[in-house]
TORLUMMI-181804 format. One line per 8 residues: number of its first residue (from 1); their letters; for each residue z, x, y of C-alpha. Coordinates in steps of 0.5 Angstrom, whole numbers, plus 500, padded with zeros to 3 digits. Example, Ala and Ser with C-alpha at 12.3 -4.5 7.8 and 13.67 -1.06 7.14 Angstrom:
TORLUMMI-181804
1> AS> 516 525 491 ~ 514 527 498
This chain:
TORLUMMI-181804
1> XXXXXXXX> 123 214 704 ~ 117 212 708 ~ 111 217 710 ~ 105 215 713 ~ 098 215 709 ~ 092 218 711 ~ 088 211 710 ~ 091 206 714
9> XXXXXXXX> 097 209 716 ~ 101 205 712 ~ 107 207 709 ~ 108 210 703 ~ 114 208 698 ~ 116 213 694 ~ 123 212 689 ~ 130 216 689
17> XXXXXXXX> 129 218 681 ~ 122 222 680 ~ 118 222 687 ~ 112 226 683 ~ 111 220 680 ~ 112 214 686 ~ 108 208 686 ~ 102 209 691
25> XXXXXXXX> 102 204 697 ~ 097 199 698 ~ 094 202 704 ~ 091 209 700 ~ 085 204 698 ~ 087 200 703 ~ 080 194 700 ~ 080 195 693
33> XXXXXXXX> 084 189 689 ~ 086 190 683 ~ 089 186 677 ~ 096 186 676 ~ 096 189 668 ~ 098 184 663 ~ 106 184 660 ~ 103 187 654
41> XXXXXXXX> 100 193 656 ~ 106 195 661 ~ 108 202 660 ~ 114 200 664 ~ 116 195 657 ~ 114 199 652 ~ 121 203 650 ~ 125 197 652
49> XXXXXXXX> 121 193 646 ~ 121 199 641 ~ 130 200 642 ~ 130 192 641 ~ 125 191 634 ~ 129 198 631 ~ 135 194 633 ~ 133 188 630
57> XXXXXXXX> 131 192 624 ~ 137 196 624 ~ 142 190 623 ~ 138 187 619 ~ 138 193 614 ~ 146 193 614 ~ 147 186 613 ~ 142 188 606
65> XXXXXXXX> 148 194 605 ~ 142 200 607 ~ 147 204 612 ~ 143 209 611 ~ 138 206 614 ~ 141 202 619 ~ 144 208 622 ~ 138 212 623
73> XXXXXXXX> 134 205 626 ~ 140 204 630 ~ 140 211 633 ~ 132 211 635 ~ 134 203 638 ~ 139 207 642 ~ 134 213 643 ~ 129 209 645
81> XXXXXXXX> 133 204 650 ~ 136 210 652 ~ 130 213 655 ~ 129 208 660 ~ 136 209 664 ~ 140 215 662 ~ 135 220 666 ~ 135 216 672
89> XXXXXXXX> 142 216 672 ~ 144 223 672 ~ 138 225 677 ~ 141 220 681 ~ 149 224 680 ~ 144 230 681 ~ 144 227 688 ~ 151 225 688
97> XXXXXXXX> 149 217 688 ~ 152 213 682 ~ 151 206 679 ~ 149 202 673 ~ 146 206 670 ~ 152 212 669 ~ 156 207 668 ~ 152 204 662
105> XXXXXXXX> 151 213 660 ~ 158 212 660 ~ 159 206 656 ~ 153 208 651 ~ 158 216 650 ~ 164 212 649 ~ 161 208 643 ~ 158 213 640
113> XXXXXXXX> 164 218 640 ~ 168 212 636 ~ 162 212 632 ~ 159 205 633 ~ 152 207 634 ~ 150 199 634 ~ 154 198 640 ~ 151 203 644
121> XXXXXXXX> 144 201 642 ~ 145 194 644 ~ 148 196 650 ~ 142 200 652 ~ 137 195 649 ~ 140 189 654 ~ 140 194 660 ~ 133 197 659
129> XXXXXXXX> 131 190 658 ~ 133 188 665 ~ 131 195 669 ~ 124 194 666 ~ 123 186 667 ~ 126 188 675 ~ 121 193 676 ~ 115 188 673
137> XXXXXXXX> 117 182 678 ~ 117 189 684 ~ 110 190 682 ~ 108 183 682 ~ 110 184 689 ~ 106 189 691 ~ 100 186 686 ~ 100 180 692
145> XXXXXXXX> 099 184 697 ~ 093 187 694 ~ 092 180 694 ~ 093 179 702 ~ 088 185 703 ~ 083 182 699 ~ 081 177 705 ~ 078 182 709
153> XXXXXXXX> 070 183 707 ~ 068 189 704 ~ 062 190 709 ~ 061 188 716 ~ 055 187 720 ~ 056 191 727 ~ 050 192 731 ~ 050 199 734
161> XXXXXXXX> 044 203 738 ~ 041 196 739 ~ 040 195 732 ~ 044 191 726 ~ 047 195 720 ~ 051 193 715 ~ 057 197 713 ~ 063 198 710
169> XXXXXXXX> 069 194 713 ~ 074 200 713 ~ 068 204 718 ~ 068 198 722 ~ 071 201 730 ~ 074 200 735 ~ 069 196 740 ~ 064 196 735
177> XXXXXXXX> 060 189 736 ~ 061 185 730 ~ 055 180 728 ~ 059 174 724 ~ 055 168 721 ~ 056 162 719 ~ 062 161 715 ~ 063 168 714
185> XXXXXXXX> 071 172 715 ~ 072 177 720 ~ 072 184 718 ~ 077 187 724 ~ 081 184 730 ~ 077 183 736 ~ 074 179 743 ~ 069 174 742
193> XXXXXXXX> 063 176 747 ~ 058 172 746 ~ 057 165 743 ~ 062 159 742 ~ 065 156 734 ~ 072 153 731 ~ 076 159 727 ~ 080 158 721
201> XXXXXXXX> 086 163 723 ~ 091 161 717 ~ 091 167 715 ~ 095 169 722 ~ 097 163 725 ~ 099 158 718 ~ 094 152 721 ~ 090 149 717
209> XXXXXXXX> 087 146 723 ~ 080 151 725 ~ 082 152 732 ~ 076 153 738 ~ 074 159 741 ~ 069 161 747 ~ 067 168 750 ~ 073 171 752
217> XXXXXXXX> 079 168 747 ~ 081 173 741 ~ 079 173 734 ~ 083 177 728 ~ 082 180 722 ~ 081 175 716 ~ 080 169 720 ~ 073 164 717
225> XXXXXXXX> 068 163 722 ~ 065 156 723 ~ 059 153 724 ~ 056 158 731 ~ 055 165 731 ~ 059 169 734 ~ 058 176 736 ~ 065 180 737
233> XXXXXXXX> 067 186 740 ~ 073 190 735 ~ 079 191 738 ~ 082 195 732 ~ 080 200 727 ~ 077 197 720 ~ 083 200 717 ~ 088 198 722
241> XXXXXXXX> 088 191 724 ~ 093 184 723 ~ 093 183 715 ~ 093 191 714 ~ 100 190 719 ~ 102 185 716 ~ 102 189 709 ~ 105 195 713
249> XXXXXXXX> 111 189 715 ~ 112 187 708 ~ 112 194 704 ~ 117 197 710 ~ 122 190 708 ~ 121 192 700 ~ 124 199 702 ~ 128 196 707
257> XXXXXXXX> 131 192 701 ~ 131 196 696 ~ 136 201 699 ~ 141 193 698 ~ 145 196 692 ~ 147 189 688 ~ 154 188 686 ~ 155 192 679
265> XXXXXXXX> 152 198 684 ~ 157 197 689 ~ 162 197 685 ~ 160 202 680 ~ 161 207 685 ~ 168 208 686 ~ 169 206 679 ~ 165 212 676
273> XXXXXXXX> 168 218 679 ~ 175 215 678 ~ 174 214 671 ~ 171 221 669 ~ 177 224 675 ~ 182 220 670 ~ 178 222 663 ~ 179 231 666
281> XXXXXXXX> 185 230 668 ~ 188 226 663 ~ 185 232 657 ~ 186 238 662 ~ 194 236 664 ~ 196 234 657 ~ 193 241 655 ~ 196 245 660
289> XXXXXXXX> 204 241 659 ~ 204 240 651 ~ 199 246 649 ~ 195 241 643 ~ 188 241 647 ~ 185 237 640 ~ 191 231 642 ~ 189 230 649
297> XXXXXXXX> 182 231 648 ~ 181 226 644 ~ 187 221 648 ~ 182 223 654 ~ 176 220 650 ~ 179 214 648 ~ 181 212 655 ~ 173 214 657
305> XXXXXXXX> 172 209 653 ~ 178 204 655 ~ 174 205 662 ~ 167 203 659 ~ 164 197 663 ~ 162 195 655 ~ 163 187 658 ~ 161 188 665
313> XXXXXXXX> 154 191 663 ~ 153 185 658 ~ 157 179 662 ~ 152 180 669 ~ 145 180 665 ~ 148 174 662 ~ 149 170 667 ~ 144 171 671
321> XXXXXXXX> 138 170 665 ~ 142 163 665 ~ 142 162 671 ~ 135 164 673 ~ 132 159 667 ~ 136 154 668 ~ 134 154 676 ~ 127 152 674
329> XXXXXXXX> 130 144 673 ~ 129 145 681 ~ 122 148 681 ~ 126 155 683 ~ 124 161 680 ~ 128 167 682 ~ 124 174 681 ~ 130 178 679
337> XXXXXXXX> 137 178 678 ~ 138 181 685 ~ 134 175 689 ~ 140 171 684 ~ 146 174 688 ~ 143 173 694 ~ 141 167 694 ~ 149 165 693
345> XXXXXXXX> 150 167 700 ~ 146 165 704 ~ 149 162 711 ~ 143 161 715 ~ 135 158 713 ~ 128 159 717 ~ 123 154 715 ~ 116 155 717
353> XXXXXXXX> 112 149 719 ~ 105 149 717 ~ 106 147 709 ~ 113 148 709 ~ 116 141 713 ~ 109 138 713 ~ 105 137 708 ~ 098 140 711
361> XXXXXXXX> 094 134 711 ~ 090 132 718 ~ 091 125 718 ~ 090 120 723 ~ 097 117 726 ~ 094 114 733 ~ 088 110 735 ~ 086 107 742
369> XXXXXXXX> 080 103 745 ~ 078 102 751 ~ 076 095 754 ~ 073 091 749 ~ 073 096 743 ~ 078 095 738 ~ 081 101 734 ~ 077 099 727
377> XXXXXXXX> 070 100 732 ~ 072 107 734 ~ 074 108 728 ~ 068 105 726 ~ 063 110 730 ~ 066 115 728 ~ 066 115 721 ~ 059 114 721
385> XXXXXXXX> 058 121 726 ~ 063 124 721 ~ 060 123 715 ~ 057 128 713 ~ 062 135 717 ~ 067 139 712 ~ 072 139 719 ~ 079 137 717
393> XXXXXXXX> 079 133 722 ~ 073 130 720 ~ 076 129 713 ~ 082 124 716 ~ 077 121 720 ~ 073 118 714 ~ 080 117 710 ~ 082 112 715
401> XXXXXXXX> 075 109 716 ~ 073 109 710 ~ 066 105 707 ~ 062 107 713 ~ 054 109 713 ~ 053 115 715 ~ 049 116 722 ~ 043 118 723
409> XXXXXXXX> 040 125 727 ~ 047 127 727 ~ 047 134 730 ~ 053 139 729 ~ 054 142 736 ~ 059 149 734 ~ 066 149 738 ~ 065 142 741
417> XXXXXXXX> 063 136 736 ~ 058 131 734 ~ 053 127 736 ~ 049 122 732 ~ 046 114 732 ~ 050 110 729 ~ 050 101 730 ~ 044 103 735
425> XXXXXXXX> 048 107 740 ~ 047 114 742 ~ 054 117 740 ~ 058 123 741 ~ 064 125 738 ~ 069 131 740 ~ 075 134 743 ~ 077 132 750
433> XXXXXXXX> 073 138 752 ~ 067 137 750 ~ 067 129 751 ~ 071 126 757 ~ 075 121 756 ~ 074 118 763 ~ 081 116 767 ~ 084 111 763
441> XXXXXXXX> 082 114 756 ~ 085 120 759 ~ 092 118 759 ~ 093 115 752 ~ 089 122 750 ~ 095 126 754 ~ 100 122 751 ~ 098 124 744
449> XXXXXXXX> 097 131 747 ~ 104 131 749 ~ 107 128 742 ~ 104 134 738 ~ 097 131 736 ~ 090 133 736 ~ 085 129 739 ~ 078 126 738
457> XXXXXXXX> 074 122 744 ~ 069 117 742 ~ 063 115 747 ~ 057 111 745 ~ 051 110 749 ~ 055 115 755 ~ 061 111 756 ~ 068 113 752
465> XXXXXXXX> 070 108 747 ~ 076 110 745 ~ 081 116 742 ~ 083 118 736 ~ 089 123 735 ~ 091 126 729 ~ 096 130 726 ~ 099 133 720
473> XXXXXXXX> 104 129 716 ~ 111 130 715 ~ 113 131 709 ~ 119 125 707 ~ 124 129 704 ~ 125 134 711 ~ 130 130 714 ~ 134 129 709
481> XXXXXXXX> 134 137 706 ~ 135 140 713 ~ 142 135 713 ~ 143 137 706 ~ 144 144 708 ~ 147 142 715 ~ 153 140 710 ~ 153 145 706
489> XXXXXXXX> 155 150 712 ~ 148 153 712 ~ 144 153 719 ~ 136 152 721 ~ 132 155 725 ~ 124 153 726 ~ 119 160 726 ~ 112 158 727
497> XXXXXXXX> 105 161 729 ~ 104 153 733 ~ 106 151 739 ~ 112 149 744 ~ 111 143 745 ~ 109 140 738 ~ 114 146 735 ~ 119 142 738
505> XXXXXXXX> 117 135 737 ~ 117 136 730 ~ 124 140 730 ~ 127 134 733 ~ 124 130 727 ~ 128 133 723 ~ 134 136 726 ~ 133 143 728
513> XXXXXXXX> 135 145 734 ~ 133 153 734 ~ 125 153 735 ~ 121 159 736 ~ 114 158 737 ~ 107 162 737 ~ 110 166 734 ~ 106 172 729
521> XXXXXXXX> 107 176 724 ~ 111 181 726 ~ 115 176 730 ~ 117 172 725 ~ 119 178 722 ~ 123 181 728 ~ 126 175 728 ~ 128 174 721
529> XXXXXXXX> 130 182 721 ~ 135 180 727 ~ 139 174 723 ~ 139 178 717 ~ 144 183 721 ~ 149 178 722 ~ 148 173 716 ~ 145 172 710
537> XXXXXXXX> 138 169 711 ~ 133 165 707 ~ 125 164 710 ~ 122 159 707 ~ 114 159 708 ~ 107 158 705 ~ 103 162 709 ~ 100 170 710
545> XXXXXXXX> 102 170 716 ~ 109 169 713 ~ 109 175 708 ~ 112 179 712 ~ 118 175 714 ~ 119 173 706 ~ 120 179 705 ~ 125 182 711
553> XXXXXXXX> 129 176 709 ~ 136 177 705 ~ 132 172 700 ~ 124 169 701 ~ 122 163 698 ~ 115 162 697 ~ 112 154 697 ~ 109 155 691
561> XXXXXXXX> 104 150 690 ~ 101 150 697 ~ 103 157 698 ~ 098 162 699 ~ 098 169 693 ~ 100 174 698 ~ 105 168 700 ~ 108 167 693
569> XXXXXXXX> 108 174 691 ~ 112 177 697 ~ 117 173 697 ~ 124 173 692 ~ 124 166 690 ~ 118 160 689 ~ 119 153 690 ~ 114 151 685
577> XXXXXXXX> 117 143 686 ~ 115 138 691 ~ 121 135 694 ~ 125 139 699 ~ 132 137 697 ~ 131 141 691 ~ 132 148 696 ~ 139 146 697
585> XXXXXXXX> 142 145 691 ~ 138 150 688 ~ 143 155 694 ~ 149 151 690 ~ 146 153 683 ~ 146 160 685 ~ 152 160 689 ~ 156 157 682
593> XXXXXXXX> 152 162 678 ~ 155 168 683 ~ 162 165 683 ~ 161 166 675 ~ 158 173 675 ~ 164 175 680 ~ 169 172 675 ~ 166 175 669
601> XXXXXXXX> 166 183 673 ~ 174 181 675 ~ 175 179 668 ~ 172 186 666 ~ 175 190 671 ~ 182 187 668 ~ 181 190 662 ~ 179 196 664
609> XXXXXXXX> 186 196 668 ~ 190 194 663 ~ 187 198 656 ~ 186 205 661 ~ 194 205 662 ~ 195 202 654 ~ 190 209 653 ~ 194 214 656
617> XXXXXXXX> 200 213 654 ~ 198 212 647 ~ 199 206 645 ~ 192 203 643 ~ 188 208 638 ~ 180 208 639 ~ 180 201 634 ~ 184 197 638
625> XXXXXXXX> 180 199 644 ~ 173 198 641 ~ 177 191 639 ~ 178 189 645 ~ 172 191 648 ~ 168 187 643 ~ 173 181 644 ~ 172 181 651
633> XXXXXXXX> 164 181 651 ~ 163 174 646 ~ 169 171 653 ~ 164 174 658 ~ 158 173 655 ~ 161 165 653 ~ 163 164 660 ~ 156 167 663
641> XXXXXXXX> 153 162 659 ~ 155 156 663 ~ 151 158 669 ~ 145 155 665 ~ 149 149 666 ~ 145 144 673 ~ 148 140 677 ~ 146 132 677
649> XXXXXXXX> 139 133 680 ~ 138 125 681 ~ 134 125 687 ~ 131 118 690 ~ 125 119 692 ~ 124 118 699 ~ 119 114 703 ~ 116 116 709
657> XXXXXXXX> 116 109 712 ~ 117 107 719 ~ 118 116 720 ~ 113 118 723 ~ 108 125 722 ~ 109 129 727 ~ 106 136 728 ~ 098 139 730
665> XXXXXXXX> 094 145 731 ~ 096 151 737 ~ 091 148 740 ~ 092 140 741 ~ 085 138 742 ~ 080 136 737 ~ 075 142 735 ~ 069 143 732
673> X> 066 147 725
């Protein structure tokens, strides 16, 4: 369940077992950022290692012929694996719910009552292992949001009653005046009331592009001032801003997904009540019609352990240990057995633009000279102008005009550009606003506006020379994955923070019809939340900004190199390749591995249908039960072992010749740090 905070607001998560011992939500120390403990100092690990050494142990000690001592290590292996499940287990039927956990109970009563101690400790060892590895990859999640909060400031500079103070950022109010210098993050949303600069917003809007805002245009938390002082007045409390709402978005979508039993859950629920149903009233009717309690009770027992998910409980840890290392030969690493089943079901894929279909360089696609200026002059000046900003447009500029001396008396104007003396003349260099690009000039700067670029104007000596449009990259491989999954059955659709137009003019590149543009966290979100009632979803996305949606996603799929932490640890999967088309056979790897699991619990459902009849009757005896099982778990466990099998992954490298880069900023004209 959800209760809100006392700091924040953000909701807290409490578990189903043991609410006095519920993790607490991010939000009670809502700037604190703390590191993820390390594997072998986890508590949530220690039983499941101590239940597998005195496993190890107590089979070795009955292959040197010590059964004495074999018993008692076997027994603190099965007491200690155990642990981590069984009282789970009964505090959930306490509640009338039932899973995994009271089958493997049933399953670890039923070898022991036939005397094999070793089964049951190595039933509770696989289990308890699985249980503790999952709730490790939960708490790495959570770990990433903390992460995310890192990005706001731990103090803030405000100025009240005339005077500047620096403050903690969590004190920070609504219509405080923040005071942001140079290069300095914004503690809390706001309005920019005085001055004028270029913003890195990429923690809202995924643009790697700084965007130019003047008095009067919105600034949100944890967004990087440029090279203007700004003063901005707060439009959110320190404590209740954009990034802590992202963090709400994504900890509410964990507990959302929490509540999503996987496949041995669902079926453990009608299977659990029918077993011990039948187990009763098998003990209870043979009593009553033949008198002999010690007969039934016993043909009771050996029909509760015809019934125990012995191959069920080992067959699906298999096959999804197997599968989820082999994915790695993808460059996909799954988080936890649930990510793996969901993502074989997959119909529907969101992508992010920004770092997910393009490859977030800024780079020059298109240069125009006025009359007697060729393209190599224009790119000329302004490379010298260029030279020394740390722009990421500036930075594309360079690559394209590279060898230039820098300019002299180059003076960085925040929010507009540069102006300096390069080749003798007195040249300027910016956006359109900033710099006119006089009427000729103004038609090829709004072409390249129209197609999605960013655009630079270069005068010299008062006169427009040329212009210079930039854009990010498309990454060559884009196309080619979005008809991938197109044959596969599986749709598309476009959720970005950029704009219509550009939005919709890279969509077209790569074939995706379904666009939604401007788009801000909890909007991707909503979106995602709204596909995912009709259809299993994935959302691919690299940014912070995505968080939210990464998790509200039946799977999330973080792009693992160029993702941001938050990113990569909210989501279920990292794509930690390069190519785009891994992602869809890494959807058919997983869909195969399903199919594998599936059969594998269809195959231990149909024991248990056939030996529970076989029991009943007395046909077969405790032996020949616990005879079959053991047979029945070396199949299942053989069969999950061909999930680890990859399919032929020979992928020509493509080429992005003759296809253009396409993409820009929110805003299409060229701004300035």
């Amino acid at each position: 369940m959800l209760s809100l905070s006392p700091v924040g607001g953000l909701p807290q998560t409490h578990t189903e077992d043991d609410d006095c011992c519920a993790p607490k939500s991010l939000s009670e120390e809502p700037l604190k950022h703390e590191e993820l403990t390390p594997w072998w100092r986890d508590r949530g690990l220690l039983w499941p290692a101590v239940s597998g050494i005195l496993l190890a142990l107590g089979f070795l000690a009955g292959w040197l012929g010590q059964d004495t001592v074999a018993l008692v290590l076997e027994t603190g292996a099965l007491a200690a694996g155990a642990w981590t499940f069984v009282p789970g287990a009964l505090r959930r039927l306490r509640r009338g719910k039932l899973g995994v956990g009271l089958l493997m109970t049933i399953a670890a009563v039923g070898a022991v009552a036939l005397g094999r101690i070793g089964e049951a400790a190595a039933l509770a060892f696989l289990f308890s292992i699985a249980e503790a590895l999952e709730d490790r990859a939960m708490d790495r999640a959570q770990h990433g949001l903390r992460a995310l909060l890192a990005l706001i400031p731990d103090t803030a500079r405000v100025e009240r009653d005339g005077q500047a103070r620096t403050i903690e950022a969590f004190e920070v109010r609504r219509d405080d005046v923040l005071l942001i210098g140079a290069g300095e993050r914004v503690s809390t949303d706001g309005i920019v009331v005085e001055g004028s600069s270029s913003i890195d917003t990429s923690a809202v809007t995924g643009e790697s592009i700084p965007v130019e805002v003047v008095t009067g245009d919105p600034v949100p938390a944890g967004s990087v001032n440029g090279g203007g002082t700004l003063r901005i007045e707060a439009t959110a409390d320190g404590r209740d801003n954009s990034l802590t709402q992202i963090v709400r978005l994504v900890e509410e979508a964990h507990a959302r997904k929490g509540d999503r039993a996987r496949l041995a859950d669902r079926i453990a629920r009608p299977l659990v009540p029918a077993v011990l149903v039948l187990a009763l009233g098998v003990a209870l009717l043979g009593w009553l019609l033949t008198g002999d309690p010690l007969v039934w009770v016993e043909r009771a027992l050996v029909v509760l352990v015809a019934a125990s998910p012995c191959a069920m409980a080992i067959a699906v840890p298999v096959t999804v240990i197997s599968a989820i290392g082999s994915a790695s030969k993808l460059g996909v690493i799954i988080k936890s057995g649930q990510a793996f089943e969901q993502l074989g079901t997959i119909r529907a894929v969101a992508l992010d633009k920004t770092g997910t279909l393009t490859r977030n360089q800024p780079s020059v696609v298109e240069v125009t000279g006025a009359a007697g200026w060729s393209e190599d002059d224009v790119l000329r000046l302004a490379s010298a102008v260029e030279a020394t900003s740390t722009h990421p447009l500036a930075e594309a500029v360079r690559s394209a005009g590279p060898g230039v001396p820098p300019a002299a008396d180059v003076q960085e104007l925040a929010g507009h550009g540069l102006r300096g003396i390069a080749e003798g003349r007195s040249v300027r260099v910016g956006s359109p606003r900033w710099v006119s690009p006089g009427t000729i000039l103004g038609e090829a700067a709004d072409s390249m506006a129209e197609r999605g670029m960013s655009v630079i104007v270069v005068e010299a000596d008062d006169v427009p020379v040329g212009v210079i449009g930039v854009r990010d990259e498309l990454e060559p491989e884009a196309a080619e994955a979005i008809a991938m999954l197109h044959q596969r059955g599986i749709r598309s659709l476009m959720l970005t923070g950029d704009n219509e137009r550009t939005a919709r003019a890279l969509a077209a590149q790569v074939g995706i019809d379904d666009v939604r543009a401007e788009e801000l966290p909890a909007g991707k979100a909503a979106a995602i939340e709204s596909s995912v009632a009709t259809t299993p979803t994935a959302m691919i996305g690299d940014g912070i900004n995505d968080a939210p949606a990464l998790a509200a996603a039946t799977v999330g799929i973080a792009m693992g190199v160029t993702g941001s932490a938050a990113a990569v640890e909210s989501a279920d999967v990292a794509f930690t390749g390069t190519d785009l088309r891994q992602i869809p056979l890494a959807f058919d790897h997983a869909k195969r591995g399903r199919a594998i699991m599936t059969g594998n619990i269809a195959l231990a459902l149909a024991i248990i249908v056939v030996l529970v009849p076989l029991a009943l009757v007395g046909v077969l005896g405790l032996a020949e039960v616990v005879l079959v099982h053991e047979l029945a778990e070396v199949v299942v466990i053989l069969n999950g072992l061909r999930a680890a099998k990859v399919r032929d992954l020979t992928l020509p490298r493509a080429s992005s010749t003759g296809q253009p880069p396409v993409g820009a900023p929110a805003a299409t004209m060229a701004v300035r740090t």
